[in-house]
Backbone as JSON Lines, residues from 0, in Angstrom:
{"i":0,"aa":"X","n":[21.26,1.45,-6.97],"ca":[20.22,1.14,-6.03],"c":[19.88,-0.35,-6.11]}
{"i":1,"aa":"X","n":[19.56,-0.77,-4.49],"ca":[19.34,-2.44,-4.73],"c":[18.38,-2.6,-5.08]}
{"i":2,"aa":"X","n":[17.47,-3.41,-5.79],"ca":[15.93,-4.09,-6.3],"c":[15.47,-4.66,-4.63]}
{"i":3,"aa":"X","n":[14.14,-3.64,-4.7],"ca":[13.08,-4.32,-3.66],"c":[12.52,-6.04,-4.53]}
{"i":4,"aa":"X","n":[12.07,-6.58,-3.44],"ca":[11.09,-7.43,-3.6],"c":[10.15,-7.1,-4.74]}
{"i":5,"aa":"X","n":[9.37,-5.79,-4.57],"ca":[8.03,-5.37,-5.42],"c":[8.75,-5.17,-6.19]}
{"i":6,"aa":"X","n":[10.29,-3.97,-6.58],"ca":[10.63,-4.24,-8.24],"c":[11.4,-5.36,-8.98]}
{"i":7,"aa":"X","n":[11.21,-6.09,-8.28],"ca":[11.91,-7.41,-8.87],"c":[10.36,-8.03,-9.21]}
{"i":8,"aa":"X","n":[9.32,-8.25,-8.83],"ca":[8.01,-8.81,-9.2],"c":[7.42,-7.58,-10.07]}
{"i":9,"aa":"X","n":[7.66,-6.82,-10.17],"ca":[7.08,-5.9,-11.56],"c":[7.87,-6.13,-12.04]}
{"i":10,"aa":"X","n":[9.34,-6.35,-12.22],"ca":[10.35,-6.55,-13.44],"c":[9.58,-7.36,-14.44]}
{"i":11,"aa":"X","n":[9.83,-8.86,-13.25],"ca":[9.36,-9.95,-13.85],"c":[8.11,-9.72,-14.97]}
{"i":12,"aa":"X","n":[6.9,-9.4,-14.64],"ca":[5.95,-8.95,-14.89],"c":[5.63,-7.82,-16.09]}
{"i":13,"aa":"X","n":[6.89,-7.01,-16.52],"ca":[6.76,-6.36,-17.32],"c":[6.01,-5.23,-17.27]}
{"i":14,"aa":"X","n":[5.69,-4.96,-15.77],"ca":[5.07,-3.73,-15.67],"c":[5.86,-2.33,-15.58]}
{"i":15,"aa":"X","n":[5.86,-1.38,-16.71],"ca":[6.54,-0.32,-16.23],"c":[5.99,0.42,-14.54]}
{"i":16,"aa":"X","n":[7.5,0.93,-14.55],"ca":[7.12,1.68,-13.3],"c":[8.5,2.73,-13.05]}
{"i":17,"aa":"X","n":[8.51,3.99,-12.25],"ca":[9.66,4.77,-11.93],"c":[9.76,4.61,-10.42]}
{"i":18,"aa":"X","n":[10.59,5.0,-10.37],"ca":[11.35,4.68,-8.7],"c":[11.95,6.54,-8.25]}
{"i":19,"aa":"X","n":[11.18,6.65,-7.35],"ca":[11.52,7.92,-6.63],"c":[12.14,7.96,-4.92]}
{"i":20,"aa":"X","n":[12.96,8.66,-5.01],"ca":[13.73,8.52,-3.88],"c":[13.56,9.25,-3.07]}
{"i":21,"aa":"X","n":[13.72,9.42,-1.75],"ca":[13.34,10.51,-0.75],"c":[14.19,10.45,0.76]}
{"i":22,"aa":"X","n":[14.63,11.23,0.94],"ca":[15.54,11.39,2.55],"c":[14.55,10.95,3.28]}
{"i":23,"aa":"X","n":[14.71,9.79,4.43],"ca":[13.85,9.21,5.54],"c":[14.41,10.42,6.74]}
{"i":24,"aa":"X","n":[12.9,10.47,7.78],"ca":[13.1,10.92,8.53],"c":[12.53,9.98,9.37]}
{"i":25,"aa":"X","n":[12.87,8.76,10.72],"ca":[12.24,8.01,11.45],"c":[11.58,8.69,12.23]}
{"i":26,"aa":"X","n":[11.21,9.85,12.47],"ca":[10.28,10.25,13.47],"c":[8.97,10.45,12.25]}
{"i":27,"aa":"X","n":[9.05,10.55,10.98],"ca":[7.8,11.0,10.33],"c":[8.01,9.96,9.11]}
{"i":28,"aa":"X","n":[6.96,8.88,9.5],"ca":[7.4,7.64,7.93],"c":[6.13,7.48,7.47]}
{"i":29,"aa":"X","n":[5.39,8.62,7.71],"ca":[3.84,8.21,7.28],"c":[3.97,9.0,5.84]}
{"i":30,"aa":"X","n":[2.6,8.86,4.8],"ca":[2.48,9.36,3.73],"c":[2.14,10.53,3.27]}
{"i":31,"aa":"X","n":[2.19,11.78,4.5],"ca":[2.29,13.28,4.38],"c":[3.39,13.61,4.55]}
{"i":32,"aa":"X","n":[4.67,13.12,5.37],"ca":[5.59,13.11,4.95],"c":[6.89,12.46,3.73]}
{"i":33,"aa":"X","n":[6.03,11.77,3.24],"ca":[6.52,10.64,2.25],"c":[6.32,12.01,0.51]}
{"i":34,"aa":"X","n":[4.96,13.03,0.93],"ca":[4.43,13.38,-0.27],"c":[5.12,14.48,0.1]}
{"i":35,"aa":"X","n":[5.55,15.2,1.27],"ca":[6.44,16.53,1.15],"c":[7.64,16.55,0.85]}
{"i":36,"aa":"X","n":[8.41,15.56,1.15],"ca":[9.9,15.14,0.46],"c":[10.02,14.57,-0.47]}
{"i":37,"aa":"X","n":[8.79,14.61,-1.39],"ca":[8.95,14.19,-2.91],"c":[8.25,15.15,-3.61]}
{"i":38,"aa":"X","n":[7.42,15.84,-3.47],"ca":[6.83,17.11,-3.95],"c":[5.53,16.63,-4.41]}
{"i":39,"aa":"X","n":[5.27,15.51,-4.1],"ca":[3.86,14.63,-5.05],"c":[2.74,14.88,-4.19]}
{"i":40,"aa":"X","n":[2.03,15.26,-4.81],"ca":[-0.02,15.05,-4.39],"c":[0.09,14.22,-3.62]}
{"i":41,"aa":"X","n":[-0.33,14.57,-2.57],"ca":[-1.01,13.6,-1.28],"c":[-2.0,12.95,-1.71]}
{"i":42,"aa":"X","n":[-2.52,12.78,-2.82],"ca":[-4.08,12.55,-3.26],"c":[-3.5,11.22,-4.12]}
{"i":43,"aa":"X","n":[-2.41,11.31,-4.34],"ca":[-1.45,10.36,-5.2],"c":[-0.74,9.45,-4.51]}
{"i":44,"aa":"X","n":[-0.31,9.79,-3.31],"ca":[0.4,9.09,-2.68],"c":[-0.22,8.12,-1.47]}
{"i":45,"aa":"X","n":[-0.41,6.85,-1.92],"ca":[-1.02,5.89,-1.21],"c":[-0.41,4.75,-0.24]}
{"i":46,"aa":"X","n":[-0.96,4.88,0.69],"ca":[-0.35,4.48,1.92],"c":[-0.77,2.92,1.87]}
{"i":47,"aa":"X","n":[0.1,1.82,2.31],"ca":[-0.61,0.42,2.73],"c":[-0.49,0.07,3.83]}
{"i":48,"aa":"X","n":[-1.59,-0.4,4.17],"ca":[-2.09,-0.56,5.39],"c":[-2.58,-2.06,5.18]}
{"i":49,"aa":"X","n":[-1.95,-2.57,6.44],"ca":[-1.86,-4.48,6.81],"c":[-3.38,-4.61,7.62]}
{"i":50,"aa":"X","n":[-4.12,-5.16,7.81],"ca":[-4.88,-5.96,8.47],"c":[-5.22,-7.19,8.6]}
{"i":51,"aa":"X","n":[-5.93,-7.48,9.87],"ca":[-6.22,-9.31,10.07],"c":[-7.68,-8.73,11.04]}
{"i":52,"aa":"X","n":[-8.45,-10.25,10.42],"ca":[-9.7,-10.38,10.87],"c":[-9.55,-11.23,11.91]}
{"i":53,"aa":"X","n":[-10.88,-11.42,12.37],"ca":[-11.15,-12.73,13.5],"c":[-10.74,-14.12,13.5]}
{"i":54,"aa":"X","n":[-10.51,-14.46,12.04],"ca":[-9.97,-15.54,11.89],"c":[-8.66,-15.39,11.37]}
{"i":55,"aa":"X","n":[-7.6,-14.37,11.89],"ca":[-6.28,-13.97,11.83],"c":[-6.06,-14.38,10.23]}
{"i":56,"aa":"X","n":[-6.95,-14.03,9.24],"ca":[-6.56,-13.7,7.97],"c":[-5.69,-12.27,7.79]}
{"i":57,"aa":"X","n":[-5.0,-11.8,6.56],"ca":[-4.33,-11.37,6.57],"c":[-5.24,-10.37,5.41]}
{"i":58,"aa":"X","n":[-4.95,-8.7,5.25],"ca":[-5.81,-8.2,4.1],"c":[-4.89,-6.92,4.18]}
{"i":59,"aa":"X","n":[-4.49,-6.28,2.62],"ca":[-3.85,-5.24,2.6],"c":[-4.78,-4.28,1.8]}
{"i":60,"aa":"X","n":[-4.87,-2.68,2.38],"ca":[-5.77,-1.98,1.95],"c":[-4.94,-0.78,1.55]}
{"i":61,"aa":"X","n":[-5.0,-0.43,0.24],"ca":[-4.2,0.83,-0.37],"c":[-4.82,2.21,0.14]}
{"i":62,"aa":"X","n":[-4.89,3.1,0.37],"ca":[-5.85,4.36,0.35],"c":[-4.93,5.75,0.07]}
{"i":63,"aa":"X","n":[-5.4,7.1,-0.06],"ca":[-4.56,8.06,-0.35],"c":[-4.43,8.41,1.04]}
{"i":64,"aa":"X","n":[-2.98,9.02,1.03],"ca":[-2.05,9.51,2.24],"c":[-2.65,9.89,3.13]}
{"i":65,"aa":"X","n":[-3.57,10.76,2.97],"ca":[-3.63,11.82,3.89],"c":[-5.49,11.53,4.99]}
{"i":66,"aa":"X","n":[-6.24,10.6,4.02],"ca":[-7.36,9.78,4.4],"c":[-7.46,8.67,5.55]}
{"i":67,"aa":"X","n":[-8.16,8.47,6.55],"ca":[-8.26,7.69,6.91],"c":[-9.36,6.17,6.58]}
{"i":68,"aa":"X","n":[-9.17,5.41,6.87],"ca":[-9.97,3.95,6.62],"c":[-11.09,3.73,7.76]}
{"i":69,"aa":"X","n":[-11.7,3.43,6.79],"ca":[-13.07,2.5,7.09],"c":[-13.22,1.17,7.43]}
{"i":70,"aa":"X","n":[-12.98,0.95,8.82],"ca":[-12.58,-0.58,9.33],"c":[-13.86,-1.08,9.15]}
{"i":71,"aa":"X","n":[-14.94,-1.02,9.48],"ca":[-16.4,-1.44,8.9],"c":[-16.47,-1.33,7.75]}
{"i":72,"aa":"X","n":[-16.08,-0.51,6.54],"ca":[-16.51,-0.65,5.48],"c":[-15.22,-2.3,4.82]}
{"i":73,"aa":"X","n":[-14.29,-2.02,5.17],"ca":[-13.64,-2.88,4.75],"c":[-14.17,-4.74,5.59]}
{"i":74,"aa":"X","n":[-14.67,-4.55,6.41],"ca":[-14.91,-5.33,6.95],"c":[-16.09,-6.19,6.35]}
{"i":75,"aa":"X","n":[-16.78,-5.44,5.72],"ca":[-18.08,-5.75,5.01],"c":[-17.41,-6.55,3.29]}
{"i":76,"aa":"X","n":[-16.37,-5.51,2.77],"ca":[-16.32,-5.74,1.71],"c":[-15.48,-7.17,1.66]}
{"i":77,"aa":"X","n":[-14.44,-7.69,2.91],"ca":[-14.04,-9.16,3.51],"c":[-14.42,-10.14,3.51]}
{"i":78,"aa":"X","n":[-15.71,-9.51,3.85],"ca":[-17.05,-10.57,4.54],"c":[-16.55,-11.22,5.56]}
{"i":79,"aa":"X","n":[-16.27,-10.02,6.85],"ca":[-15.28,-10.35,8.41],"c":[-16.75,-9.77,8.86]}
{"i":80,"aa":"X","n":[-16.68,-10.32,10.41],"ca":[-17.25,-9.61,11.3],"c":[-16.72,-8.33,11.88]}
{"i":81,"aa":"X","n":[-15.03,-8.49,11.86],"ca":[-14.65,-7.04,11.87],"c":[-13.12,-7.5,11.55]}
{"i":82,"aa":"X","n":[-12.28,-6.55,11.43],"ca":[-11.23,-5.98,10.84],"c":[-10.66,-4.94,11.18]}
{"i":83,"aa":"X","n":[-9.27,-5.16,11.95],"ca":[-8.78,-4.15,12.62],"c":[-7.05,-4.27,12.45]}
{"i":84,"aa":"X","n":[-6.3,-3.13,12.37],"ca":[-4.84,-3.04,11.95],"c":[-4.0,-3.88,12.6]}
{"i":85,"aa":"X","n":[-3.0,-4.13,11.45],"ca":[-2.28,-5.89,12.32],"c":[-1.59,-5.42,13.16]}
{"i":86,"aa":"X","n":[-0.94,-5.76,14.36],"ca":[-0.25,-5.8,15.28],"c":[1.04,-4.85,14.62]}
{"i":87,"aa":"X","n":[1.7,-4.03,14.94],"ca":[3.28,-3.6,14.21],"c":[4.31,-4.47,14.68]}
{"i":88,"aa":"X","n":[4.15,-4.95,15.83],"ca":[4.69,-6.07,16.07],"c":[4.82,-7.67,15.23]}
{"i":89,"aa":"X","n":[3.79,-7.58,14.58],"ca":[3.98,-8.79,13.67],"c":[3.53,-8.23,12.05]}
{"i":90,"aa":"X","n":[4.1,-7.12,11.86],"ca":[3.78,-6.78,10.58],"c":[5.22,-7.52,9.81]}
{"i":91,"aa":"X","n":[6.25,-6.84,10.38],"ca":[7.65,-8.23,9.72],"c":[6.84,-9.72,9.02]}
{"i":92,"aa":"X","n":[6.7,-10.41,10.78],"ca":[6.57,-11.65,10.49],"c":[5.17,-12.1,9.12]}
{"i":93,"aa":"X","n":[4.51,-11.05,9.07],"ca":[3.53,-11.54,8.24],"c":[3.76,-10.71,6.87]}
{"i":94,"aa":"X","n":[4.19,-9.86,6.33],"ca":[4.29,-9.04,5.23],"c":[5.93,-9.23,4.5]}
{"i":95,"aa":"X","n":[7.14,-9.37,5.71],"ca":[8.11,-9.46,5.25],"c":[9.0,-7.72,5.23]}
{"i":96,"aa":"X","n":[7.83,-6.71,5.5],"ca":[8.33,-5.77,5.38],"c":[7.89,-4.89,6.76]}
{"i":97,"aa":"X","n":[8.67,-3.78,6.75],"ca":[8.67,-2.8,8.38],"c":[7.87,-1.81,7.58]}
{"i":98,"aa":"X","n":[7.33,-0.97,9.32],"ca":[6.89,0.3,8.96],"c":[7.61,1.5,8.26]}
{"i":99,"aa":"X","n":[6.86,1.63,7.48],"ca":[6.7,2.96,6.49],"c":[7.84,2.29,5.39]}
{"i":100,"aa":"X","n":[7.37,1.04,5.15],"ca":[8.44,0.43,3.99],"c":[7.73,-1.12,3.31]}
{"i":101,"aa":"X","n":[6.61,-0.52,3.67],"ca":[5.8,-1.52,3.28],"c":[4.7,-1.74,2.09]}
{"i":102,"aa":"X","n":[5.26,-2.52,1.27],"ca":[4.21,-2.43,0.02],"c":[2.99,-3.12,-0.22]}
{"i":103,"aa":"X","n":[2.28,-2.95,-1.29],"ca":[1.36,-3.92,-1.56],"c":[1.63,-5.18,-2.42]}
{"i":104,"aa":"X","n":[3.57,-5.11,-3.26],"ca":[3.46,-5.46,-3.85],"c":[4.67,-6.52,-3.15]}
{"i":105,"aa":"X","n":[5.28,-7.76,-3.36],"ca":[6.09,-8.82,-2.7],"c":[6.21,-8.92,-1.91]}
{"i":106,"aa":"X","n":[5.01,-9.1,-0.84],"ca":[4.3,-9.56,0.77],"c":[4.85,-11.11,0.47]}
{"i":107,"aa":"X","n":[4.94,-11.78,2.16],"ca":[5.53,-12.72,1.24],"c":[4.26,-13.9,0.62]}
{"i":108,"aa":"X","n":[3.44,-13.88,0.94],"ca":[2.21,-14.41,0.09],"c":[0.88,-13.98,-0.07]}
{"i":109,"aa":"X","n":[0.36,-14.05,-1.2],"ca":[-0.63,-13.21,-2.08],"c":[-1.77,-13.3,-0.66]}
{"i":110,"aa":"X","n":[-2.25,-12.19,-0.6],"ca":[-3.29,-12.13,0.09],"c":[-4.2,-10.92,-0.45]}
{"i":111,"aa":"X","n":[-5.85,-11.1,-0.03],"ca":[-6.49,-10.32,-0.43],"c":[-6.54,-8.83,-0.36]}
{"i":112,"aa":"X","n":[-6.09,-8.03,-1.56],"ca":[-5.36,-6.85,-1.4],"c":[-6.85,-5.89,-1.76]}
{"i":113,"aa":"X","n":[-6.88,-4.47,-1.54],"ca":[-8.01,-3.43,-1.89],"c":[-7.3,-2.42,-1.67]}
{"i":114,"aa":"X","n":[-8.16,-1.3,-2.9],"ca":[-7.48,0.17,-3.06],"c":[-8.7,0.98,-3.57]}
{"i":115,"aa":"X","n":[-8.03,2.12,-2.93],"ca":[-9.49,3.41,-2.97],"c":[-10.06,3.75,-4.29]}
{"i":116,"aa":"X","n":[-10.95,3.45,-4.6],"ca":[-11.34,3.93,-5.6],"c":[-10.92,5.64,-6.31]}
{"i":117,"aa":"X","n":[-10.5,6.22,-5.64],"ca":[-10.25,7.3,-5.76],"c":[-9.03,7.26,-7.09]}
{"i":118,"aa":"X","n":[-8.28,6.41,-7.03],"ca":[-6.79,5.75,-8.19],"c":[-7.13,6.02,-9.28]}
{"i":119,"aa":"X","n":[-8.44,5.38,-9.76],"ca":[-8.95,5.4,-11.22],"c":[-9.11,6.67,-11.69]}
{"i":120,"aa":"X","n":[-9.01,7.77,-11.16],"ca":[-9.01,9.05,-11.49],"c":[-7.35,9.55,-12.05]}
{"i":121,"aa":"X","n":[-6.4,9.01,-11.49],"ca":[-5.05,9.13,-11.37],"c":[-4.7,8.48,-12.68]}
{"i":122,"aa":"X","n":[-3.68,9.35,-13.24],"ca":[-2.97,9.09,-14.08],"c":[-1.79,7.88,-13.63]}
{"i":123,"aa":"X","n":[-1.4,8.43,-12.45],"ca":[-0.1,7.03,-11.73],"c":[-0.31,7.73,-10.35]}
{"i":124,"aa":"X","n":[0.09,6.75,-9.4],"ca":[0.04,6.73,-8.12],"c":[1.31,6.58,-7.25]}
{"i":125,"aa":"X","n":[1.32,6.49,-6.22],"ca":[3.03,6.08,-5.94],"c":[2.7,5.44,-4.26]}
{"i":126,"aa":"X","n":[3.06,4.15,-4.28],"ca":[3.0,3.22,-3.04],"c":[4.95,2.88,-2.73]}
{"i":127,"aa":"X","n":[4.82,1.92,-1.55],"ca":[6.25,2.12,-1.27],"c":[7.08,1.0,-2.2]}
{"i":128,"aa":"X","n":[7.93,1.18,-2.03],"ca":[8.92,-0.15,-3.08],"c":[8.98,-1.4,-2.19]}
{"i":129,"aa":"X","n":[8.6,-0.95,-1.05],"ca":[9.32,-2.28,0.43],"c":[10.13,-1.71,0.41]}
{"i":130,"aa":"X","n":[10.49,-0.27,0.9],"ca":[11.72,0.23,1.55],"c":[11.48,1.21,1.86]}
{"i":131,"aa":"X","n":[11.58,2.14,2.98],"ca":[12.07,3.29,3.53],"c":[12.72,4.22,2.64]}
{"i":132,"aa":"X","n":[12.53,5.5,2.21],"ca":[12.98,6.22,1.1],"c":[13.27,5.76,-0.01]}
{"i":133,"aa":"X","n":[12.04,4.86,-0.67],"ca":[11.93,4.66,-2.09],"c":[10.2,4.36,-2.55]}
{"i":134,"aa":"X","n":[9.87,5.2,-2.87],"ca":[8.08,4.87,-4.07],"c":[8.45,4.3,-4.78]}
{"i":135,"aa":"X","n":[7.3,3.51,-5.5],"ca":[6.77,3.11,-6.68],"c":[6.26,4.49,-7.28]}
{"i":136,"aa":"X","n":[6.2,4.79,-8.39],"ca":[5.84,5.32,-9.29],"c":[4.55,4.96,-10.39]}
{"i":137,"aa":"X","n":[3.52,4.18,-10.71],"ca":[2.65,3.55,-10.95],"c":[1.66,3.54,-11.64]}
{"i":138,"aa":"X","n":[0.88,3.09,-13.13],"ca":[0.05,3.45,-13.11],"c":[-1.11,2.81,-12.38]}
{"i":139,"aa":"X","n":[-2.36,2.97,-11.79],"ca":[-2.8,2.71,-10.85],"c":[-3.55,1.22,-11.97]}
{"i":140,"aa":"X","n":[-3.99,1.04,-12.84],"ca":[-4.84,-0.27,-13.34],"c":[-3.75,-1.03,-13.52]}
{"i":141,"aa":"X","n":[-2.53,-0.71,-13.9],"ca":[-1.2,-2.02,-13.59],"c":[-1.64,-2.59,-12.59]}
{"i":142,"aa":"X","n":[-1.51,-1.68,-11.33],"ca":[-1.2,-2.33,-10.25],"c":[-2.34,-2.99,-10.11]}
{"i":143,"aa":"X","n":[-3.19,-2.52,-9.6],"ca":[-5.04,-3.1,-9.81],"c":[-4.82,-4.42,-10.18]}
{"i":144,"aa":"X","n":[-4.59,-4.68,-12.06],"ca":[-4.34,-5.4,-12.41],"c":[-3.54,-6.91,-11.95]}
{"i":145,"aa":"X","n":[-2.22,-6.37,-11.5],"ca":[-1.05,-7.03,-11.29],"c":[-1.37,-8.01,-9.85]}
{"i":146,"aa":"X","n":[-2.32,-7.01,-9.16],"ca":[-2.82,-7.9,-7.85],"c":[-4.21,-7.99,-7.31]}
{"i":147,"aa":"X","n":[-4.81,-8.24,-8.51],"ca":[-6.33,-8.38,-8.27],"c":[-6.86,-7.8,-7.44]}
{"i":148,"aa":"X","n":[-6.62,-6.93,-7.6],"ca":[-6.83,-5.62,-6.27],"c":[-8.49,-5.88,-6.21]}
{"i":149,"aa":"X","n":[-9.57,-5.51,-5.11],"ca":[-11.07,-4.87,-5.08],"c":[-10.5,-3.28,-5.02]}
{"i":150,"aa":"X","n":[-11.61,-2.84,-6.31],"ca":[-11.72,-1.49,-6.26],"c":[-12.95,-0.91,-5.02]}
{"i":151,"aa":"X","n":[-12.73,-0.18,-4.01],"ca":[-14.08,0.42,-3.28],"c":[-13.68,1.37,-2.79]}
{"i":152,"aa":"X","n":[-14.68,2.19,-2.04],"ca":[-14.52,3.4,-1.38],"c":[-14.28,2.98,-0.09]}
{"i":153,"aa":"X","n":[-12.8,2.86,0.57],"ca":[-12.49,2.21,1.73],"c":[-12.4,3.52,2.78]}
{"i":154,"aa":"X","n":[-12.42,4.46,2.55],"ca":[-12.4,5.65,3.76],"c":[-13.44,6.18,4.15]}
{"i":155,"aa":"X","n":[-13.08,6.75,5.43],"ca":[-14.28,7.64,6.41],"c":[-14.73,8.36,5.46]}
{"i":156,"aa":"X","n":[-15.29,9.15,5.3],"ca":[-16.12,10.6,4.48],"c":[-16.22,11.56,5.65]}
């Protein structure tokens, strides 16, 4: 298997991590299908999600699969007037990576990243490698750690 971006920057880094593999289906690349062709907790399996504010900043928000986000709450925790999902059209040009292959981790520059509080409960988590049928495997305060993540409660209720 080739090294993503993100496991070549956890190599570096010395962060353990496992790599799980999964048959892509392009009609379903979201993270309920990501958690049924790997057998993993949806509650575990965390989706990243790109955004840009008013002043076309750039912000990546982790959350579990199956949850949706709080564009106001994240917007607050920014300190944006608002905050809304980047274009898919320019998710390439700004992340380096495509849909449903997109990580939090070797974007191509550090930007202000956040993840659901919900992680810290988790033993390990699993986000994408930057590829299409491959997770991270994770423990969730590595990652935290590794990218100065904000911990908050970023979803609807």
């Amino acid at each position: 298997m080739k090294k993503t971006n993100a496991m070549r920057e956890l190599d570096k880094a010395n962060i353990k991590y496992d790599i799980v593999e999964y048959d892509v289906d392009e009609n379903y690349l979201g993270a309920i299908s990501v958690a049924s062709k790997t057998g993993a907790d949806i509650t575990k399996v965390f989706k990243t999600l790109a955004l840009t504010n008013d002043k076309d900043e750039l912000f990546i928000a982790c959350i579990p699969g199956s949850d949706e986000l709080n564009l106001k709450k994240v917007a607050s925790i920014v300190h944006s007037k608002k905050v809304e999902m980047l274009e898919l059209n320019k998710l390439k040009e700004k992340t380096g990576y495509i849909r449903g292959g997109c990580s939090p981790i070797g974007i191509k520059k550090r930007h202000l990243s956040l993840i659901h509080e919900s992680c810290l409960q988790k033993d390990f988590i699993f986000i994408s490698a930057g590829q299409r049928g491959l997770q991270i495997k994770i423990n969730p305060y590595d990652l935290i750690d590794f990218l100065n993540m904000k911990v908050d409660n970023l979803i609807i209720e």
